[in-house]
N, C-alpha and C positions, 0 to 999 in steps of 0.2 A: 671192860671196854665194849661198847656196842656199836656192830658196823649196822650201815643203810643201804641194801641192796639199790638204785634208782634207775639203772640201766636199763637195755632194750631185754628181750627173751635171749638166752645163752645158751639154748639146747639144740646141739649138734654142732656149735662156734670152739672156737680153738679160742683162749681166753691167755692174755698177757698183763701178769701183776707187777706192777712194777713199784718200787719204794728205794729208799736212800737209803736205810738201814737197818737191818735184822738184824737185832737183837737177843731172843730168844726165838723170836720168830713166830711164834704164838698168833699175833694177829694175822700175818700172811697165812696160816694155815686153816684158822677160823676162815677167813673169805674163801679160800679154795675148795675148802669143806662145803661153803654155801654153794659155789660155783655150782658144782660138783651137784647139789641135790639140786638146783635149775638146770643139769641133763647138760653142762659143758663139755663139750666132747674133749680136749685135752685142754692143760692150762702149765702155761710158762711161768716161772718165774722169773724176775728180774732187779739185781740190789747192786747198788755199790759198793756196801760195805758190809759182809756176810760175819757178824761177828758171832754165832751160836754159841754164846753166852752160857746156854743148860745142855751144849753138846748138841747131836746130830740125831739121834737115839727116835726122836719123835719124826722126825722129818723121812729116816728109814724106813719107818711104821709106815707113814701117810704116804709111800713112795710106791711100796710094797703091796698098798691098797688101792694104788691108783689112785689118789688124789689128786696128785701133781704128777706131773712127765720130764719136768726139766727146771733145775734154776741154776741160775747166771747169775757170776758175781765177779768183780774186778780181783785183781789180785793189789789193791790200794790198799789192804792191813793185812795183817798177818791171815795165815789162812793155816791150819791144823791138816797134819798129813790123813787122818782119818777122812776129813772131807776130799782133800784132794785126790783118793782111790774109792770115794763114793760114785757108784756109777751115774747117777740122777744129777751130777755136781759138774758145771761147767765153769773151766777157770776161765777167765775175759782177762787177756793182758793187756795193760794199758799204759805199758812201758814207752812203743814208737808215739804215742796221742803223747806220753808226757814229755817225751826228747823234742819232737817238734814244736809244743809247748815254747819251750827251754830253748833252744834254738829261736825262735823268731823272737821272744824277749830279748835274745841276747840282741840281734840284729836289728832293734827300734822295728819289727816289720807289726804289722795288723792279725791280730791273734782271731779276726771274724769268720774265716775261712774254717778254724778247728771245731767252729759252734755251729753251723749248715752242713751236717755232713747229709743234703739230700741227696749228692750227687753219688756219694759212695753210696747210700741205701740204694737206690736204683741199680749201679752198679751190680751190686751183689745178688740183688731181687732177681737180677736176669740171668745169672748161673746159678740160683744155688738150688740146690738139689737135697730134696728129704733126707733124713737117713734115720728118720724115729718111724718107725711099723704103724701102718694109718688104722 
């Protein structure tokens, strides 16, 4: 598989990858790898569905080398206790998104509100507070 770099310069930018599913994960690590040699100062990850398919083993490696700083993942499949006492390994619960969900289905109401959450990003944008070493 062959990625296409096409973006702006990423040297000294904090860089957020984001995909639907890791699978082995391989591709996310190829691009953070690239990242990474265009001088990306940290780089996030971000999945919905974190299945590590060939285990954790490579991601430890690339973790350990600074390639990545962080990946996010829902707690929407199973997730293997090895990842969940990985320190680099952020779980995303997404149990209250799914009851409210499930609640306004149940109640005929307009489910638009759960798909704009700009109002929470902002929210959150204005307390939140580092806590990874710059």
């Amino acid at each position: 598989m062959k990625h296409e770099f096409l973006g702006d310069d990423v040297n000294g930018k904090d860089v957020l990858i984001i995909d639907d599913m890791l699978s082995s994960g391989d591709s996310i690590l190829d691009i953070a790898r690239e990242l990474k040699k265009r001088k990306a100062r940290r780089i996030f990850i971000g999945v919905t569905f974190a299945l590590f398919t060939e285990g954790i083993a490579e991601f430890e490696a690339c973790f350990k080398e600074g390639i990545f700083d962080r990946l996010y993942a829902t707690n929407l499949t199973y997730r293997r206790e090895e990842l969940l006492k990985a320190s680099w390994y952020v779980d995303v619960n997404m149990s209250e998104f799914l009851a409210h969900l499930i609640d306004m289905l149940n109640l005929d109401q307009s489910i638009s509100s759960l798909f704009d959450p700009s109002d929470k990003i902002h929210k959150l944008l204005r307390t939140y507070t580092p806590k990874i070493e710059q």
